[in-house]
N, C-alpha and C positions, 0 to 999 in steps of 0.2 A: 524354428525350422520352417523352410518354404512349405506353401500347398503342395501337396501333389496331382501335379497334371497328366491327365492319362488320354487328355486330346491328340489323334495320330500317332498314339504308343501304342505296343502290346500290352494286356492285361489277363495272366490266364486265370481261368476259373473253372476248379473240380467241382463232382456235381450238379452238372449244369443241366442235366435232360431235363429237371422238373425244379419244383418248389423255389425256394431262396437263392440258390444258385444260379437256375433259370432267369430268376428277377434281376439277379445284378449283371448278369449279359448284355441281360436287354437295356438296366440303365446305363451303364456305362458307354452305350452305343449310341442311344436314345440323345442322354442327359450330356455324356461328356468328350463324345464325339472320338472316342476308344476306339482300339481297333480290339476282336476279344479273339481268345484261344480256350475252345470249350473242351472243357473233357467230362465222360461218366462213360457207363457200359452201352449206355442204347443208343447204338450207331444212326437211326431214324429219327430219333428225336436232335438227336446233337446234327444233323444234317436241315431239319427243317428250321432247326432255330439258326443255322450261320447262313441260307440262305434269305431267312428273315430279314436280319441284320444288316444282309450285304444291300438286299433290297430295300429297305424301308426307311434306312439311314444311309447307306453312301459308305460304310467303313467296310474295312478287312475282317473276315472271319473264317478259321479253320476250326475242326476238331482233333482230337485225339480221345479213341475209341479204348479204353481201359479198365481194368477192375483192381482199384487200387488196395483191397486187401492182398494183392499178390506182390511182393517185393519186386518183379523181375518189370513187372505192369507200371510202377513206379518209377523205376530208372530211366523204362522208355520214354512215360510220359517228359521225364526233363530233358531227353536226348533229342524228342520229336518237337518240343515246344521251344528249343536254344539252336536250333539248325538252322542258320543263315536268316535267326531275328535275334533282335536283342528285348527282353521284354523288361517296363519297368515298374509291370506289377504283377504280385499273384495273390489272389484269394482263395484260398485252402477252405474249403468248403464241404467237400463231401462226409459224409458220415451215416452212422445207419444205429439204429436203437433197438431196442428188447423192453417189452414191459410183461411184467408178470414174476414169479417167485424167484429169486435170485436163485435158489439152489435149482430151480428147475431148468435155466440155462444151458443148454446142452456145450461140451466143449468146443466142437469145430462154430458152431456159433458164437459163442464168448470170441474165440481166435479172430474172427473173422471182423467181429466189432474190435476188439481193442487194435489189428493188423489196420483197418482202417482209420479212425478215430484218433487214435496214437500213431501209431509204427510210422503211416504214409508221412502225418502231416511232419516229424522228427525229421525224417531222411529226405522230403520234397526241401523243409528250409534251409537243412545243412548247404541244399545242390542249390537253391535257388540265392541264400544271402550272398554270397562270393560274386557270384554271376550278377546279383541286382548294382554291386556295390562296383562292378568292375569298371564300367564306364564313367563312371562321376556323376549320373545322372539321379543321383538320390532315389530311388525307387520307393516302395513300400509292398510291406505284406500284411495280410491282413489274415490271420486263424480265427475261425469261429469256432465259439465255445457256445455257453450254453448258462442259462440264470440256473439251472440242474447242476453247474458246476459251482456253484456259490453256497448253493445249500445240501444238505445228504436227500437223497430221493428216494426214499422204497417205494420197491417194486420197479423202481427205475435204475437201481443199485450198481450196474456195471456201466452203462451206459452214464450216469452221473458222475463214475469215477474217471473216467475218459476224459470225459468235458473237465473236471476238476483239474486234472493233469494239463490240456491245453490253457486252461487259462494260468495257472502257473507259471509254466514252462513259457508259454507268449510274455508275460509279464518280465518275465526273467529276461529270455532273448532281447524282448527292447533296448535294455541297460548294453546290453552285449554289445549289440550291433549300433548303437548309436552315435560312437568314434565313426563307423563307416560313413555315418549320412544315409541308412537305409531305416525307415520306421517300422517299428513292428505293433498294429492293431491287433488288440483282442475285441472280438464282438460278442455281447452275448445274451442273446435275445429269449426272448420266456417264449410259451407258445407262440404258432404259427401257424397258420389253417394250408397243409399241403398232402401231397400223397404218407408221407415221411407218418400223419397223424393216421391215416387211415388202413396203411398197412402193417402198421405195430397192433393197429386195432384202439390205439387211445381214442380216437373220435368216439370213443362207448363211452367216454368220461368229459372228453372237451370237445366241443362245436364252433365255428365258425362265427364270430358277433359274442362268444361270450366276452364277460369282461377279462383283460388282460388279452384278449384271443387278437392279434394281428395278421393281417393279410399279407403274403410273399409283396407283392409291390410294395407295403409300406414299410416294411422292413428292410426291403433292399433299399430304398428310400435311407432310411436310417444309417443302415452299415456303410455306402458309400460316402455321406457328408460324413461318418467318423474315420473311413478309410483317406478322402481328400484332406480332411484337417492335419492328418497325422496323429489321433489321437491315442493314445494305448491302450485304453479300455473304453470300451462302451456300451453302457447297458439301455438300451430303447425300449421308452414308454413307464409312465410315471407308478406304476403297480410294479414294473418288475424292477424300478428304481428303490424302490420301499420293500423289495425283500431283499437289493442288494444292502442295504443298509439293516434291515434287521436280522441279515448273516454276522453281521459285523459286531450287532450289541446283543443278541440274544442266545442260548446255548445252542450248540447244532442240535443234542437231545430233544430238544425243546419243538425245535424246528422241523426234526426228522417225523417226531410223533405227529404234531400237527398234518405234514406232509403225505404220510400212509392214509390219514382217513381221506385225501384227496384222492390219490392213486392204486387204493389198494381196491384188487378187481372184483366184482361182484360176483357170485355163485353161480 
């Protein structure tokens, strides 16, 4: 299958106020001369970043202002972002996490993680593959998951079960859509030093330079050369390469117990 080229395309991207999502905006505009279509809830951030863009690169940028745990939030976003352009990429990006006792997860919370996390990215690619595939022009998508999805994570328990579903479900999709000519990327990247770490409150456990610990630019780094290659999975950086591989040979038990004395929260 060709590269996919996203120079003087539309490429949209949820999530995009801050962190990883933020990063791949800016390279896709930066690096590959994209035109982007940002979405998240923070109307300010999503306005300074497409005048960023428009300015410092030369490309097209819109937002779409959304809170995609709400279904209705979701439909616009496809309705706002396929109105008189045709895009021929999207990176499904946004999500939001909970750390701390699974039972202590309150339910409009849980809803609110799994409506995002799952529900959006399910019902964005039903609306988005059809559309990528309609023109001939090969498109791609890219779902990001999570190295949380590879392995069981306490205290990270609903939140890993999310991610475990997207990379699934991505992997599945690929097969699906691949008579289209439309690629489907799974990314799924181990920590990240972003808001995402600091308002779960995990930065009490991971910091910025630890080992494994990756920087949003180097990671959007990452996701884009596997979203251009067309790759279906992609795990970035050689530590969380070596837990995708010891998901694969050692027992999840094994792995989960290990896993709690990493995350399980202090007194």
């Amino acid at each position: 299958m060709t590269t996919l080229e996203l120079r003087g395309r539309w490429t949209l991207v949820t999530g995009a106020s801050s962190g990883l999502g933020l990063e791949m905006a800016r390279a896709i505009a930066r690096d590959h001369g994209g035109h982007v279509l940002v979405v998240a809830r923070r109307r300010d951030r999503l306005e300074a970043l497409c005048e960023e863009l428009r300015t410092r690169h030369g490309v097209q940028a819109e937002c779409v202002v959304a809170d995609l745990s709400r279904p209705e939030d979701v439909e616009r976003v496809f309705t706002e972002a396929t109105r008189e352009r045709q895009l021929h990429g999207a990176v499904l990006n946004a999500g939001v996490t909970y750390w701390g006792d699974a039972v202590k997860l309150a339910p409009g919370a849980f809803q609110t993680l799994l409506d995002t996390n799952v529900t959006s990215v399910v019902r964005l690619s039903a609306l988005l593959a059809p559309h990528l595939a309609a023109h001939g022009t090969r498109g791609g998508l890219m779902l990001v998951s999570s190295v949380a999805g590879l392995i069981p994570v306490p205290y990270q328990a609903a939140y890993s079960g999310t991610k475990a579903f997207v990379l699934s479900y991505g992997q599945a999709l690929a097969q699906e859509l691949r008579p289209t000519g439309v690629s489907v990327t799974v990314f799924a990247p181990g920590g990240i030093a972003t808001e995402l770490l600091e308002h779960s409150g995990l930065s009490q456990r991971f910091k910025a330079g630890d080992l494994g610990m990756m920087t949003a630019p180097e990671c959007a780094t990452h996701a884009l050369r596997a979203f251009t290659r067309r790759r279906t999975l992609s795990v970035p950086g050689w530590l969380n390469q070596a837990l995708a591989l010891a998901a694969r040979l050692l027992p999840r038990g094994v792995l989960a117990q290990h896993t709690a004395t990493l995350y399980r929260p202090g007194p």
